[in-house]
C-alpha positions as CSV (number, residue, x, y, z in Angstrom):
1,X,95.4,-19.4,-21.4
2,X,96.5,-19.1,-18.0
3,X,96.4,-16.1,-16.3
4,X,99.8,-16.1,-14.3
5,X,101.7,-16.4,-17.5
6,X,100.5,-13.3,-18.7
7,X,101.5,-11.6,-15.6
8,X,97.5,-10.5,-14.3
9,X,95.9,-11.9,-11.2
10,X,91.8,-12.4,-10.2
11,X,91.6,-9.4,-7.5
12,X,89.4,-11.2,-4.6
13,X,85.5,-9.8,-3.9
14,X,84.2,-7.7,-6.9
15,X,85.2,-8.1,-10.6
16,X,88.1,-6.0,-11.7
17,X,87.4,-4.9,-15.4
18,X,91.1,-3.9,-15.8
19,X,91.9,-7.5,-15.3
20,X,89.4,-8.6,-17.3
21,X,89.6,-6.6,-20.6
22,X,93.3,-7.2,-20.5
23,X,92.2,-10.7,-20.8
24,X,90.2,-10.0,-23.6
25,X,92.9,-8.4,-25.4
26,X,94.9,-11.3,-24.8
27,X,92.4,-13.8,-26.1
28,X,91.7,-11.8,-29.3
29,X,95.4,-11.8,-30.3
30,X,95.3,-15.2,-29.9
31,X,92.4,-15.6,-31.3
32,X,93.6,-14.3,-34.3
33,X,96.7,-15.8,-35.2
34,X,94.4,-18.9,-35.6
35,X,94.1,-20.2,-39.1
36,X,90.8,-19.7,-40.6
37,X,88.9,-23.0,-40.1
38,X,90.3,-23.1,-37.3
39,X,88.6,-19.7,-36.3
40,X,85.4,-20.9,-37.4
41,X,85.1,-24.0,-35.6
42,X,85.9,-22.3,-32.1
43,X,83.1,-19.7,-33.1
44,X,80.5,-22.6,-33.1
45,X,81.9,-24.3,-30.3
46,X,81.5,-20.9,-28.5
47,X,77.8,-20.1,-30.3
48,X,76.6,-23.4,-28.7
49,X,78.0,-23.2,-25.7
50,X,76.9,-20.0,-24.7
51,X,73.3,-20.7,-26.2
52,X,72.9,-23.9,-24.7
53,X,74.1,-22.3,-21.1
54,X,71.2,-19.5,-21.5
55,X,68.6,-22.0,-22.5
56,X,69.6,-24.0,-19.4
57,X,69.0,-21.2,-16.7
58,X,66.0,-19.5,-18.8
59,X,64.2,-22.3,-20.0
60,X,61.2,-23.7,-18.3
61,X,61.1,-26.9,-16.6
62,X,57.1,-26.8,-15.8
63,X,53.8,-26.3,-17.2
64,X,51.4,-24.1,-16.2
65,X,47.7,-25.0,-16.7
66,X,45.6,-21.9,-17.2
67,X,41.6,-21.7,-17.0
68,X,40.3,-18.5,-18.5
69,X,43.1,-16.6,-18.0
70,X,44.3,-18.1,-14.6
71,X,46.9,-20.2,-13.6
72,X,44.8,-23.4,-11.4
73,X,47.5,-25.8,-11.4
74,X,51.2,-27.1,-12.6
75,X,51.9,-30.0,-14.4
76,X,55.3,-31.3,-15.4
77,X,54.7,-30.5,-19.2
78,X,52.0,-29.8,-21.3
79,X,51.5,-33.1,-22.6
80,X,50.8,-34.5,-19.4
81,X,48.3,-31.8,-18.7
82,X,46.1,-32.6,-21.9
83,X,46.6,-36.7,-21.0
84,X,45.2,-35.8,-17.8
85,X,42.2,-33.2,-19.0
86,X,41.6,-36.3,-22.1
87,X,41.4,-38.9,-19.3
88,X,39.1,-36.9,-17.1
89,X,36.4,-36.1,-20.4
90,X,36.6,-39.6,-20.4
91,X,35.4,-40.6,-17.1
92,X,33.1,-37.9,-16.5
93,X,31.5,-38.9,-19.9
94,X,31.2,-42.6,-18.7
95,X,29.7,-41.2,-15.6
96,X,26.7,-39.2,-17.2
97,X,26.0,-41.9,-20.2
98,X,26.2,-39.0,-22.9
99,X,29.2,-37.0,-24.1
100,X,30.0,-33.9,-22.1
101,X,32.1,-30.9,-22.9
102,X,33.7,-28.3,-20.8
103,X,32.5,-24.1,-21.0
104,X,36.2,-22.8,-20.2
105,X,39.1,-22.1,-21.9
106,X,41.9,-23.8,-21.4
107,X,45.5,-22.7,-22.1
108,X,49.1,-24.3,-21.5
109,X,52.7,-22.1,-21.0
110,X,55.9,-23.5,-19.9
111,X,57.4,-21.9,-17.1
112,X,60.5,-22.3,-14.8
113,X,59.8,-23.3,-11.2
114,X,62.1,-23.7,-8.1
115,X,61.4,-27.0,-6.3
116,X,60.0,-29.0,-8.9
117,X,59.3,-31.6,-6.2
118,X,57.0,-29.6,-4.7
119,X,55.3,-27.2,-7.4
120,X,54.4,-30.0,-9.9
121,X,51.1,-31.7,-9.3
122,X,50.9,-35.2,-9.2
123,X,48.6,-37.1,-12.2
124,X,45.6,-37.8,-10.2
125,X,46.0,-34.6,-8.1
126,X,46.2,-32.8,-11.3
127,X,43.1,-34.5,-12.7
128,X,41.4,-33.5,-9.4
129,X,42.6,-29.6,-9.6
130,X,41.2,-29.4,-13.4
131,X,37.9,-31.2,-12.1
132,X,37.1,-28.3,-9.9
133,X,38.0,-25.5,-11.9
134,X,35.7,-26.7,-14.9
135,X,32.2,-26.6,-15.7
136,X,30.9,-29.9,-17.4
137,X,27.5,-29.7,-19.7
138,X,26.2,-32.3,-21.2
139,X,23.4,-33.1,-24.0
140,X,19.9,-34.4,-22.6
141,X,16.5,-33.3,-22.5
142,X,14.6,-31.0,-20.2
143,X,11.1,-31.2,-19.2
144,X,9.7,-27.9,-19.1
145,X,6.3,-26.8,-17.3
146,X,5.1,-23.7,-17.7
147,X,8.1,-22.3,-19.7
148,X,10.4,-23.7,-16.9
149,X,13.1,-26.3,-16.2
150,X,11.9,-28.8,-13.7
151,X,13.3,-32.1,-14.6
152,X,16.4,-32.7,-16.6
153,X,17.0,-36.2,-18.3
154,X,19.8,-37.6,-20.0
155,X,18.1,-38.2,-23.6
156,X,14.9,-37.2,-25.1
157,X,13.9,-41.0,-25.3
158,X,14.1,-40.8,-21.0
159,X,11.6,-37.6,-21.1
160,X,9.1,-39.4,-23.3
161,X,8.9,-42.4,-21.7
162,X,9.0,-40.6,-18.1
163,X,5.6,-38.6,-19.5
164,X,4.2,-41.7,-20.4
165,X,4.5,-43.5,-17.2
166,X,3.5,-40.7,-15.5
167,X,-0.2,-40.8,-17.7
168,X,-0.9,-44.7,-16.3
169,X,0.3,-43.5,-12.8
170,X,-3.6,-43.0,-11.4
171,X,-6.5,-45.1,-12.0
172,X,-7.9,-44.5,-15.6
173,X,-10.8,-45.8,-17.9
174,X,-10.6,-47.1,-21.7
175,X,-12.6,-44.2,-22.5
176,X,-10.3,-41.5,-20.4
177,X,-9.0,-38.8,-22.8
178,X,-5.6,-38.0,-20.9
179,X,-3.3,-34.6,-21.1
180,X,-1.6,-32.5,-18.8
181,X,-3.1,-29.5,-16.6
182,X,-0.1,-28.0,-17.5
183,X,1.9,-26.4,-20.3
184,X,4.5,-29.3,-20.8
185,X,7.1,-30.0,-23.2
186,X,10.5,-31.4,-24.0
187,X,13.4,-29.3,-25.4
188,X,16.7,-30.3,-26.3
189,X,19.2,-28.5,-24.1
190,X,22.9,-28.9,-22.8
191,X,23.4,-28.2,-18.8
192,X,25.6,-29.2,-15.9
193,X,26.3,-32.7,-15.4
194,X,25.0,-32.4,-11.9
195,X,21.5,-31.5,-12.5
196,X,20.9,-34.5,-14.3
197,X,18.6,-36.6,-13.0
198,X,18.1,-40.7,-13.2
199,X,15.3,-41.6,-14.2
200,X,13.7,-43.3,-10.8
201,X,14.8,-39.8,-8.9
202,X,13.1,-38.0,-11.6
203,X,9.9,-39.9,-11.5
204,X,9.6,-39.4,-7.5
205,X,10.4,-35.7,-7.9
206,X,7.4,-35.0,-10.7
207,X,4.8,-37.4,-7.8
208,X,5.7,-35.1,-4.7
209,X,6.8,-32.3,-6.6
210,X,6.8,-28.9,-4.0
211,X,5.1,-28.4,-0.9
212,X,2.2,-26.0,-1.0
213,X,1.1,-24.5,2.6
214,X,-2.1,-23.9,3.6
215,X,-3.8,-22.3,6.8
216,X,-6.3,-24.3,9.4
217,X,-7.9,-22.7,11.8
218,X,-8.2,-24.4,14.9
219,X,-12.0,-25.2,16.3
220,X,-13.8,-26.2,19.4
221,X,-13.1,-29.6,20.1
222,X,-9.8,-30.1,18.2
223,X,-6.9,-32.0,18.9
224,X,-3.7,-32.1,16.8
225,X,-4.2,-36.1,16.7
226,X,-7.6,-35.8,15.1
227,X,-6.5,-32.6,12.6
228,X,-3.6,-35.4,11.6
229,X,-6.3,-37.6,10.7
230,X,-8.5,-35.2,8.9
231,X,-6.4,-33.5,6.7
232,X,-3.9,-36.8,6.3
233,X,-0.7,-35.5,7.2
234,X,1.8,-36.6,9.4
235,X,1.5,-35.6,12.7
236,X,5.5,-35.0,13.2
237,X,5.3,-33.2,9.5
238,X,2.5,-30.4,11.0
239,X,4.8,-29.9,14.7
240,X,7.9,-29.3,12.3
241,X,5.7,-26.8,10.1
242,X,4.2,-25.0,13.0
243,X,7.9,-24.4,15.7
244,X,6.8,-22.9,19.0
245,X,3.2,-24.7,19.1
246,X,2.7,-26.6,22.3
247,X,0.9,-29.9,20.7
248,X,-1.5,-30.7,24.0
249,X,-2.3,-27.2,24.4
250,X,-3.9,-25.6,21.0
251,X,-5.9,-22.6,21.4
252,X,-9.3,-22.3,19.6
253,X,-8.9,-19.5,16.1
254,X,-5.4,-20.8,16.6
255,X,-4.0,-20.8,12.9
256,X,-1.6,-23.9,12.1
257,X,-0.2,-24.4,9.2
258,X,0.0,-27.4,7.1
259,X,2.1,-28.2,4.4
260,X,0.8,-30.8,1.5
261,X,2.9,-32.1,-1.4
262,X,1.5,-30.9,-4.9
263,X,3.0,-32.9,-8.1
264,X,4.7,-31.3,-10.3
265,X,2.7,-32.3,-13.2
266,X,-1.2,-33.0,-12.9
267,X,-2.6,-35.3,-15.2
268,X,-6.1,-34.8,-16.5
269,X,-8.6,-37.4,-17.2
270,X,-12.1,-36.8,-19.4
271,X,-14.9,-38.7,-20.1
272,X,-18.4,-38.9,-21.4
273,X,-20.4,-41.2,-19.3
274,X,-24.5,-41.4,-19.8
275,X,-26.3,-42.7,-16.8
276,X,-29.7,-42.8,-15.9
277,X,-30.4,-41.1,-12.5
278,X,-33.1,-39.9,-9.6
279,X,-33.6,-36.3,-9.9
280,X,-33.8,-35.1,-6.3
281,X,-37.3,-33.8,-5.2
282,X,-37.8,-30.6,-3.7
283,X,-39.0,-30.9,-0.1
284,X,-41.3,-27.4,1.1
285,X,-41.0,-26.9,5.2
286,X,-43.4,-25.2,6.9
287,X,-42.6,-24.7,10.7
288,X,-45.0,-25.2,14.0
289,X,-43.5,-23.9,16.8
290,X,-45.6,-26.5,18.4
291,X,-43.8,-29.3,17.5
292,X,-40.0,-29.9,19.4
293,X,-37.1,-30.5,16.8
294,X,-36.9,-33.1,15.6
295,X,-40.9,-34.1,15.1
296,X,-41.9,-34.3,11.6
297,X,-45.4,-34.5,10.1
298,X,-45.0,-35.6,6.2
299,X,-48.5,-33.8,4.2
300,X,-47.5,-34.4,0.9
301,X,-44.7,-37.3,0.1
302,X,-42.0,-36.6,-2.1
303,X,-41.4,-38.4,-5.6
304,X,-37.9,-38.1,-7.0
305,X,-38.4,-37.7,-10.9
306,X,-35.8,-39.3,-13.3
307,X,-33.6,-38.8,-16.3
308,X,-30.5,-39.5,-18.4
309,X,-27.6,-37.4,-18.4
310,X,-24.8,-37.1,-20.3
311,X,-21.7,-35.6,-18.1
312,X,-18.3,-35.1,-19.3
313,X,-16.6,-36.2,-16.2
314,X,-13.1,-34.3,-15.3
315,X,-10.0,-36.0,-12.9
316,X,-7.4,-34.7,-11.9
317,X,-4.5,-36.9,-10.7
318,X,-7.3,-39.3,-9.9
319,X,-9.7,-37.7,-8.2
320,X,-13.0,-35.8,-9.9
321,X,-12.2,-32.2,-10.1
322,X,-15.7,-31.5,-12.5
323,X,-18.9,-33.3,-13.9
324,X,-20.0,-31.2,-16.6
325,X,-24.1,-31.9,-17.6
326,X,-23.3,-32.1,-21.4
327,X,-27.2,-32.8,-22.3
328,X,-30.1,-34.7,-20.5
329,X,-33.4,-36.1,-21.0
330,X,-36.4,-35.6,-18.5
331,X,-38.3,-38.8,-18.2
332,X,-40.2,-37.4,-15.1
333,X,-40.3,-34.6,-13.0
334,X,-40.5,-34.4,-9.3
335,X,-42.7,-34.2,-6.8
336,X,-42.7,-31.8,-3.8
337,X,-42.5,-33.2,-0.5
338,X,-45.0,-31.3,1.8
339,X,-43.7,-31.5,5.5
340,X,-44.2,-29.4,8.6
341,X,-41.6,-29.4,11.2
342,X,-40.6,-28.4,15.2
343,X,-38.6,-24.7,14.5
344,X,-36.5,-24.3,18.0
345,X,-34.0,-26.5,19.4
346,X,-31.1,-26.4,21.6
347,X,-27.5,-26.7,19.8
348,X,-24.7,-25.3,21.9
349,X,-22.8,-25.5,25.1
350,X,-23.7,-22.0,25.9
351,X,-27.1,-22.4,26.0
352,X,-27.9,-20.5,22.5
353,X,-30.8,-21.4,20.4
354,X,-30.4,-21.9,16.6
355,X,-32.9,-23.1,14.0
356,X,-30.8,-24.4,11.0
357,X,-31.2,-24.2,7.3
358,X,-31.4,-26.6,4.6
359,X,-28.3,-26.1,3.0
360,X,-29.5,-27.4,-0.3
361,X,-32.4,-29.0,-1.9
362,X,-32.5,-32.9,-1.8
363,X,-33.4,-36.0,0.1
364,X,-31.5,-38.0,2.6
365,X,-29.8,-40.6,0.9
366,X,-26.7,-41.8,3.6
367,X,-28.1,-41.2,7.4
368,X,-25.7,-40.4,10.3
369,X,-24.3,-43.1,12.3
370,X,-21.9,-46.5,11.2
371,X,-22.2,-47.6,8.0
372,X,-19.8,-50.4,6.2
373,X,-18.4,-51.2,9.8
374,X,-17.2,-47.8,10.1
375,X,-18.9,-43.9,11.6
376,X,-20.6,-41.9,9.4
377,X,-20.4,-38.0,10.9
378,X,-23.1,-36.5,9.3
379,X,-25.8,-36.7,6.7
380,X,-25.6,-37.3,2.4
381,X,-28.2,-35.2,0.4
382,X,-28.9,-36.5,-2.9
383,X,-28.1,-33.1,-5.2
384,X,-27.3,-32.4,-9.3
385,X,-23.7,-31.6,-9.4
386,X,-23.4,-27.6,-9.3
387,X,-26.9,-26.8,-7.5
388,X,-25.8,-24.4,-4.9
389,X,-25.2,-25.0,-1.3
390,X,-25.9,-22.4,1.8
391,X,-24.6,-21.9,5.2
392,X,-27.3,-23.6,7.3
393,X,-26.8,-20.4,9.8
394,X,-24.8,-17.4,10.3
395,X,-20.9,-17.3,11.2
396,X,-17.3,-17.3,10.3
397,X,-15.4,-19.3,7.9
398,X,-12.7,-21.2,10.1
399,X,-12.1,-23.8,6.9
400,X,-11.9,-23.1,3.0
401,X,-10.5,-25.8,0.6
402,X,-9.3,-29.3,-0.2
403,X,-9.4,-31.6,3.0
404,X,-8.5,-35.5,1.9
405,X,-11.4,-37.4,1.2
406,X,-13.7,-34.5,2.2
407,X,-12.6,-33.2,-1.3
408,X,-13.0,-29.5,-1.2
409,X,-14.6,-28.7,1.7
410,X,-15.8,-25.6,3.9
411,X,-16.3,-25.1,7.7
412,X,-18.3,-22.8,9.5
413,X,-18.3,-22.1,13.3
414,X,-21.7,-20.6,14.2
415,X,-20.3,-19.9,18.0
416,X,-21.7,-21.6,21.0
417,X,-19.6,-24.5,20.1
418,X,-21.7,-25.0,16.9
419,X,-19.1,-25.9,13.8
420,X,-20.9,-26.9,10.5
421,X,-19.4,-28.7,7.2
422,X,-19.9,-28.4,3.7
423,X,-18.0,-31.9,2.0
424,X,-17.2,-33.1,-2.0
425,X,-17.7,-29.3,-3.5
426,X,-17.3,-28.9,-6.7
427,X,-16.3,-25.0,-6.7
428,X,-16.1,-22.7,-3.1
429,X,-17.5,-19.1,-2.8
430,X,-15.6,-18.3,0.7
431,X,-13.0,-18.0,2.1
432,X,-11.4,-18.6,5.9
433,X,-11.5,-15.3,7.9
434,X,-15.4,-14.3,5.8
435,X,-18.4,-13.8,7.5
436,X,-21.7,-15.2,6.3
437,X,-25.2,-15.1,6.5
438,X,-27.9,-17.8,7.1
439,X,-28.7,-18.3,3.6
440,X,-26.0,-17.7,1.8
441,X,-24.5,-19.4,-1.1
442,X,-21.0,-20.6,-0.1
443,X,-20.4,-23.0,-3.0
444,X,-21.6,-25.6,-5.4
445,X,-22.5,-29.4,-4.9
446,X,-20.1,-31.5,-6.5
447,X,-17.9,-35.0,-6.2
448,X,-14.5,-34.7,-5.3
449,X,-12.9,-36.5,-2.8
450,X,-13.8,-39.7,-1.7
451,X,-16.9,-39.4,-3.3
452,X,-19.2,-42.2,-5.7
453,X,-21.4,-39.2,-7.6
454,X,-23.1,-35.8,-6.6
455,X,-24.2,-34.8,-3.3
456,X,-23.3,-32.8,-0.5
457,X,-21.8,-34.2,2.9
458,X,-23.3,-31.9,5.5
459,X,-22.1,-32.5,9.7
460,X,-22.8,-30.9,12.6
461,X,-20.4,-30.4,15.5
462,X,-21.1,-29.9,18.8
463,X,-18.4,-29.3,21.4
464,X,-16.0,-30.7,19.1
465,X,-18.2,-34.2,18.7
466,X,-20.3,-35.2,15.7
467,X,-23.6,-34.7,16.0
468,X,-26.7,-36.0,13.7
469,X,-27.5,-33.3,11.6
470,X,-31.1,-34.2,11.1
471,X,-31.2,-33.2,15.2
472,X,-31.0,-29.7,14.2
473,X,-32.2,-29.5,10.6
474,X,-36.0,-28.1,10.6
């Protein structure tokens, strides 16, 4: 009803609650004189209209996509939020080749926003908002070694067969017995999508596996060049290891140190092998200080004697690690070689005079000097795997442990420029830093390396060159 022909006017600025419950009177009067229907279809009109008017300013016109608890993106309803969370399962399930699952909770509430142009997230930016706030796992297999994740696979069947290539990796024999150094196994496991590995990656990573540094102790007569050589690393590899070292200027006792990949998973070859052999003849020195170094007078030849051996023979990732004498038979024994020698000889720069031990029993079997085309440094004795092995002289250990094709290896400077080494051991008693005595046991003879069978490698440097051993030996 109009409000001028009830005589009341809208006051201008605030509300005027005379006015308006006058106005109410007036509308319940009229109101009632309505007939009954009448009454009752208004009511509904009214009902709906007011209802409907609330809903419209209360209601939501969003969605808000909640992770754990908080809010990480809006989309324009729920529906599209779970289309875009289905279609995203979906490609990140294509991408890792097995189902995948999400570790979060995900909720959905409607909500009202202001600029719905602006607060809504697109699809693909909504898809891209969920991506980072979720943590995808997926089923595979993980390799384990030593109780701990190393390599994680996509399926059990990829572990397996990655194990087995791994075993025909290194030179084997029919006969080779084949397991792993180390406690390995395969377990069943769910982990992040990003940890799994293909297979090629995963084969590379268990070959170079973690870098292991060692120590080297710089001696008379080095050059970083010729350590490259020795110890087969890179040369740019040892100047990034060792920052600050001035590569022309290296000091002797000067410690580098050297960084060597070590797989992740050592593969262990044994074997029985019998072989019929020389058994190295004693040789008894007697010294005549009237004879220079290097004069010998043979009394007595020696006669090596012989046998068969049975050795269980031990590899690790292709190389021997151990020859183990499991039985033998004696066909003959030896006989002593009887020689007198010259005792005194000059060995150093300085001036110094050392007489040098044997370092083991045995006969010459490799001389110094080129063999096969190429330089042989020092001097082969024919010895049984494990007999012991001395330092020819007293000094300090400047070298202790595997060295390439040396195997494992000691060095021993003696001073004066005097540097003695100890090649293919099978176990080492020292250790870099140690002091020893003329005499002493340092290790055992063994094969590993570059290495055909038992015997020690014995050189002698001078100055930093290669000298013949047999100039100084008595």
């Amino acid at each position: 009803m109009p409000l001028k022909q009830i005589g009341l006017r809208r006051l201008p600025g605030r509300v005027n609650w005379g006015f308006l419950f006058a106005y109410l009177l007036i509308a319940q009067k009229w109101f009632m004189k309505q007939t009954i229907p009448r009454r009752i279809v208004i009511g509904v009109v009214l009902y709906l209209t007011v209802t409907l008017s609330l809903y419209a300013l209360f209601a939501g016109n969003a969605c808000a996509v909640k992770v754990n608890g908080e809010v990480i993106a809006i989309a324009a309803d729920e529906t599209t939020a779970k289309k875009a969370l289905a279609e995203l399962v979906d490609y990140k399930t294509r991408e890792a080749g097995s189902t995948v699952s999400y570790v979060e909770e995900i909720s959905y509430k409607g909500i009202r926003v202001k600029n719905e142009t602006e607060d809504i997230l697109g699809f693909e930016e909504l898809k891209a908002q969920m991506s980072g706030a979720l943590t995808f796992r997926m089923q595979g297999a993980a390799i384990l070694v030593n109780g701990e994740e190393k390599v994680f696979l996509r399926s059990r069947q990829e572990a397996e067969t990655l194990l087995g290539w791994l075993k025909s990796v290194y030179p084997i024999e029919p006969a080779d017995q084949l397991a792993f150094k180390e406690n390995v196994e395969i377990a069943d496991t769910h982990t992040d999508i990003d940890r799994a590995m293909d297979i090629e990656d995963a084969k590379k990573m268990v070959l170079l596996g973690t870098n292991k540094i060692v120590q080297y102790m710089v001696k008379d007569g080095d050059n970083l060049w010729d350590i490259s050589r020795a110890v087969n690393i890179d040369l740019d590899q040892i100047i990034f290891t060792n920052p600050g070292m001035d590569p022309e200027n290296l000091s002797i006792d000067q410690v580098l140190y050297l960084s060597r990949e070590t797989p992740l998973i050592t593969v262990v070859a044994t074997r029985e092998v019998t072989v019929d052999e020389k058994i190295a003849y004693p040789v008894n020195v007697k010294y005549d200080d009237g004879l220079l170094l290097g004069e010998k007078l043979i009394i007595s030849e020696g006669v090596p004697g012989e046998r068969t051996v049975t050795y269980r023979i031990t590899r690790e990732n292709g190389l021997e690690t151990g020859r183990e004498v499991l039985s033998q038979i004696v066909k003959s024994e030896p006989r002593t070689e009887e020689v007198v020698k010259g005792a005194i000889t000059m060995v150093a720069s300085r001036g110094s005079t050392v007489r040098l031990a044997w370092p083991c029993s045995g006969a010459v079997e490799s001389s110094f000097g080129t063999r096969w085309g190429r330089m042989h440094e020092g001097i082969d004795l024919a010895a049984d795997y494990g007999a012991s092995v001395v330092a020819v002289a007293g000094g300090t250990v400047i070298d202790a442990g595997w060295n390439g094709g040396y195997g494992m290896q000691i060095e021993i400077s003696h001073g004066g420029g005097l540097v003695t080494r100890y090649a293919h051991l099978s176990k080492i008693y020292v250790g870099v830093g140690d002091s020893v005595d003329r005499g002493e046991t340092i290790g055992l003879v063994g094969s590993t390396g570059n290495s055909t069978g038992p015997h020690l490698h014995l050189e002698t440097i001078v100055g930093g060159v290669p000298r013949d051993p047999l100039e100084y030996l008595p």
